[in-house]
PyMOL CGO cylinders between C-alpha atoms (Angstrom):
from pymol import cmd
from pymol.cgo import CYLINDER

trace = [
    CYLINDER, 2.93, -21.07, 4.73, 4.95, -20.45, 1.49, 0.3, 1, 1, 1, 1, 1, 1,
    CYLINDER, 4.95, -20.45, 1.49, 1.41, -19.39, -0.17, 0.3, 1, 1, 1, 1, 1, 1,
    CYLINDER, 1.41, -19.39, -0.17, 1.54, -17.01, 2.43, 0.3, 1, 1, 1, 1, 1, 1,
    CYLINDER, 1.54, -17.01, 2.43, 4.82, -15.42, 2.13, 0.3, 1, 1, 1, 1, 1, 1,
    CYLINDER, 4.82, -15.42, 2.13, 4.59, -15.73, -1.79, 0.3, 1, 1, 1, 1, 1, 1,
    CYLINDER, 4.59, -15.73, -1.79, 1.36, -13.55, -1.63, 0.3, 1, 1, 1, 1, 1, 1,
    CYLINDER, 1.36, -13.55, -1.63, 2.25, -11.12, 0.68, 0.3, 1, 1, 1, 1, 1, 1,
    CYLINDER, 2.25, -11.12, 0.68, 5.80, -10.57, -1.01, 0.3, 1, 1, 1, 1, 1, 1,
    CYLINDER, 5.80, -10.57, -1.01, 3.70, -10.21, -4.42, 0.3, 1, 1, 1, 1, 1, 1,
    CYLINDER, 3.70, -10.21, -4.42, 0.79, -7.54, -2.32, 0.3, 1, 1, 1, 1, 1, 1,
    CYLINDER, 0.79, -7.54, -2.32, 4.00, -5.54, -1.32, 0.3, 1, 1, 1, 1, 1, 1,
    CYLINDER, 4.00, -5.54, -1.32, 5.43, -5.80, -4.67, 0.3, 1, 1, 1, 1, 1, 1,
    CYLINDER, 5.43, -5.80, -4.67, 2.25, -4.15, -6.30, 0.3, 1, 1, 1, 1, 1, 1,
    CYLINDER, 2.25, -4.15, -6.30, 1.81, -1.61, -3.29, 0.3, 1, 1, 1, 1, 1, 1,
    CYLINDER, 1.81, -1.61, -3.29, 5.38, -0.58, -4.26, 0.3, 1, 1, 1, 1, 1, 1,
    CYLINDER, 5.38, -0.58, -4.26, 4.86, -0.05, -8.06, 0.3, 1, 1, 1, 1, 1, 1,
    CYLINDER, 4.86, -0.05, -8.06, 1.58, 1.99, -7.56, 0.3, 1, 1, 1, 1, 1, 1,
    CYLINDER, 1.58, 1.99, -7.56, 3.08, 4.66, -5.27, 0.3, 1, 1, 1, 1, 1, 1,
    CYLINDER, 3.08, 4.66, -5.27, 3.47, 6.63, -8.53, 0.3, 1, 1, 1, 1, 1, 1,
    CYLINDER, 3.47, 6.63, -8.53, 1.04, 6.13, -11.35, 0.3, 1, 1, 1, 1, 1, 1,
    CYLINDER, 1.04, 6.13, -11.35, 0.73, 8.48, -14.28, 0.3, 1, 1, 1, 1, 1, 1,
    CYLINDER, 0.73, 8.48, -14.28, -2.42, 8.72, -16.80, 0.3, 1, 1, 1, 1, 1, 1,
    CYLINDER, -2.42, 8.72, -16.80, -2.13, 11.19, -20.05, 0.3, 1, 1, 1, 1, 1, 1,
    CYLINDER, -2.13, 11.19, -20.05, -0.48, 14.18, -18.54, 0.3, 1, 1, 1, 1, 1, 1,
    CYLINDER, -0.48, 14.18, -18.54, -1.82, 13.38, -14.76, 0.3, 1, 1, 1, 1, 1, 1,
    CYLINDER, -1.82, 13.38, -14.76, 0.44, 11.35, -12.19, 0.3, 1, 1, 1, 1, 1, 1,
    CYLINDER, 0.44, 11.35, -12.19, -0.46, 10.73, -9.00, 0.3, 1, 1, 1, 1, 1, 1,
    CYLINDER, -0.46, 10.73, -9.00, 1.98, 10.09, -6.25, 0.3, 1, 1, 1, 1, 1, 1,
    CYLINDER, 1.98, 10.09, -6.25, 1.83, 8.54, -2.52, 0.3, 1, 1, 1, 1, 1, 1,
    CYLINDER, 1.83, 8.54, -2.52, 4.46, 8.89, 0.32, 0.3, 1, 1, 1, 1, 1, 1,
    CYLINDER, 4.46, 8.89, 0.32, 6.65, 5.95, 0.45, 0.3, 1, 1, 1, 1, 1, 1,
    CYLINDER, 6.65, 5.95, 0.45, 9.57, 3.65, -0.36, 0.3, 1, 1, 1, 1, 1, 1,
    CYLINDER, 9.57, 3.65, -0.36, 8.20, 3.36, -4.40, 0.3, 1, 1, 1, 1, 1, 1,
    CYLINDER, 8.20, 3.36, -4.40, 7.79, 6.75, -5.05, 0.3, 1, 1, 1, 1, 1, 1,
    CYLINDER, 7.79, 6.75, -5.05, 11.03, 7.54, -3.40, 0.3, 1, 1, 1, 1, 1, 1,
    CYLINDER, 11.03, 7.54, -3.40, 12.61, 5.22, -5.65, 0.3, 1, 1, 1, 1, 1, 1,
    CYLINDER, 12.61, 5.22, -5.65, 10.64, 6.09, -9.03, 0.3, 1, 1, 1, 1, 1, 1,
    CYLINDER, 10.64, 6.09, -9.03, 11.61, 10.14, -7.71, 0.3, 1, 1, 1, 1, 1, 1,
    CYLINDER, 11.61, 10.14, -7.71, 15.32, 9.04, -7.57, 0.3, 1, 1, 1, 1, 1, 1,
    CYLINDER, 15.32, 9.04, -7.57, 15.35, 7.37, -10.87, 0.3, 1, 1, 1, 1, 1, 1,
    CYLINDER, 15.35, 7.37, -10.87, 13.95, 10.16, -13.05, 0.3, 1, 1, 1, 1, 1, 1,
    CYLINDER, 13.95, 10.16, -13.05, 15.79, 12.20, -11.71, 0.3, 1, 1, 1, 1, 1, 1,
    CYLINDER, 15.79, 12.20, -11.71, 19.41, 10.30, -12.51, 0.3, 1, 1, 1, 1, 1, 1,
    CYLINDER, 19.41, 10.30, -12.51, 20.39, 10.36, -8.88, 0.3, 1, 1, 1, 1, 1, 1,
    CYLINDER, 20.39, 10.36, -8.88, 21.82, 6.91, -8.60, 0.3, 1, 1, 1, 1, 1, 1,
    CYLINDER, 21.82, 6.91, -8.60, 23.18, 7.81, -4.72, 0.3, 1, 1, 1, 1, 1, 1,
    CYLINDER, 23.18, 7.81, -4.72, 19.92, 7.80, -3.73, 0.3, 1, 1, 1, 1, 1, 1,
    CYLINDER, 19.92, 7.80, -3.73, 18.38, 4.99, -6.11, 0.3, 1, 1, 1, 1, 1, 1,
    CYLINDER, 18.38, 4.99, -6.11, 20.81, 2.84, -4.50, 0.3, 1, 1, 1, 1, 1, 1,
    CYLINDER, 20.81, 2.84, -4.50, 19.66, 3.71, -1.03, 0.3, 1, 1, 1, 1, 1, 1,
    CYLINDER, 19.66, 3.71, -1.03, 16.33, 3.09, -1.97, 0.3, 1, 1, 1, 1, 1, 1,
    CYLINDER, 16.33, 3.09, -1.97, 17.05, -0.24, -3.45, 0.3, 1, 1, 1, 1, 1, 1,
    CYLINDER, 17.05, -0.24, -3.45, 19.07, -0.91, -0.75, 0.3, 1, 1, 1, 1, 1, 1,
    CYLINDER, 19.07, -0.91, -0.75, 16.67, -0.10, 2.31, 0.3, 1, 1, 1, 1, 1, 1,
    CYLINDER, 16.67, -0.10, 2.31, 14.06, -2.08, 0.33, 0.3, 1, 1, 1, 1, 1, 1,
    CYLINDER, 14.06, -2.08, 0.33, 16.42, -4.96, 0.41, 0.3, 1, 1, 1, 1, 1, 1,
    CYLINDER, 16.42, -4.96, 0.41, 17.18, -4.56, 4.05, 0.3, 1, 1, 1, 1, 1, 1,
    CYLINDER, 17.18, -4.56, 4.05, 13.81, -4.19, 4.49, 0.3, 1, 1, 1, 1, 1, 1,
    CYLINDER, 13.81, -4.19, 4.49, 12.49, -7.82, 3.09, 0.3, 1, 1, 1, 1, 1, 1,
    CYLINDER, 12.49, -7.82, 3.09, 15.60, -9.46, 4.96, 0.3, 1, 1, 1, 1, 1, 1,
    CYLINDER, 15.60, -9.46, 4.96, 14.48, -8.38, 8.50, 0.3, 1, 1, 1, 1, 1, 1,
    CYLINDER, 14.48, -8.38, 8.50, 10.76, -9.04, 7.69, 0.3, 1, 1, 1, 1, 1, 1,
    CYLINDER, 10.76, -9.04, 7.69, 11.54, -12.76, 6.82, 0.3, 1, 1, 1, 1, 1, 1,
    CYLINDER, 11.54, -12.76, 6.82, 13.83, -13.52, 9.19, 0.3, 1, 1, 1, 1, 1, 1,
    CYLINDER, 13.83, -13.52, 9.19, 11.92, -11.77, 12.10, 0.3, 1, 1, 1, 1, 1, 1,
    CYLINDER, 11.92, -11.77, 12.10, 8.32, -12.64, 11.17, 0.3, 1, 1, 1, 1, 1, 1,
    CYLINDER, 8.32, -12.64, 11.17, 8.34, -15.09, 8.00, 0.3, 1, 1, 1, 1, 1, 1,
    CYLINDER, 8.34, -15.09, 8.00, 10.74, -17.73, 9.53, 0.3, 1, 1, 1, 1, 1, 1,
    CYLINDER, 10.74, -17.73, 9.53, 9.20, -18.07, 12.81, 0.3, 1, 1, 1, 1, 1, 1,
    CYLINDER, 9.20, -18.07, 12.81, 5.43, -18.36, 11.30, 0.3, 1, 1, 1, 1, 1, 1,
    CYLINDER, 5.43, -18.36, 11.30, 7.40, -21.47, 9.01, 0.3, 1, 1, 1, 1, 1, 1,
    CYLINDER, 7.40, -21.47, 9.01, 9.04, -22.96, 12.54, 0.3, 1, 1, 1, 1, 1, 1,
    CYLINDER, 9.04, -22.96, 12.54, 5.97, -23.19, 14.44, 0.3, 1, 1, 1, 1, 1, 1,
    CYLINDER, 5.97, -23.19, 14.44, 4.09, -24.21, 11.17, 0.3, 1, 1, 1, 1, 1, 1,
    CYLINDER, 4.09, -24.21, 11.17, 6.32, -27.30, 11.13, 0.3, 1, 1, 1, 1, 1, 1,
    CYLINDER, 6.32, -27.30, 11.13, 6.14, -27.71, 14.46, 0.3, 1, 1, 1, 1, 1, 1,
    CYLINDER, 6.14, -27.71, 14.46, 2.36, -27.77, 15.30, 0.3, 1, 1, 1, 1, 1, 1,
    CYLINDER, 2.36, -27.77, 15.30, 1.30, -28.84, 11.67, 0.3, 1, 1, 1, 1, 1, 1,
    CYLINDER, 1.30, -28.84, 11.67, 3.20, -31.77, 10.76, 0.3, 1, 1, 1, 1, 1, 1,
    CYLINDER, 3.20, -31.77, 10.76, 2.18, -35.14, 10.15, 0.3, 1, 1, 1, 1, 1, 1,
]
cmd.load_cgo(trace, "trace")
């Protein structure tokens, strides 16, 4: 289960980063939290850099505690030895 969580934090992670990739003078950008946050950067607007850090933290909270932790409590539950 901790693989698990581990990977899909890490496949997240990686979605994230290449919302906004940029190759000689082409960049190509997706909707979404990572380009939101790579817009709010170069532009110097730390208001909304901090939102974006901060919904992104809110964001990974609810996920583990709504999905993550239950998978873990009924993976200890059924799987144990």
């Amino acid at each position: 289960m901790t693989g698990g969580i581990t990977a899909a934090g890490g496949a997240w992670n990686a979605s994230i980063v290449a919302e906004v990739v940029a190759y000689h003078h082409t960049t190509l950008t997706a909707t979404g939290l990572g380009a939101y946050i790579v817009g709010a950067s170069n532009a110097g607007d730390k208001a909304k850099l901090i939102c974006g850090v901060a919904v992104m933290a809110v964001y990974v909270v609810v996920v583990n505690r709504v999905f993550w932790r239950r998978l873990y409590r009924l993976a200890e539950t059924r799987y144990s030895l």
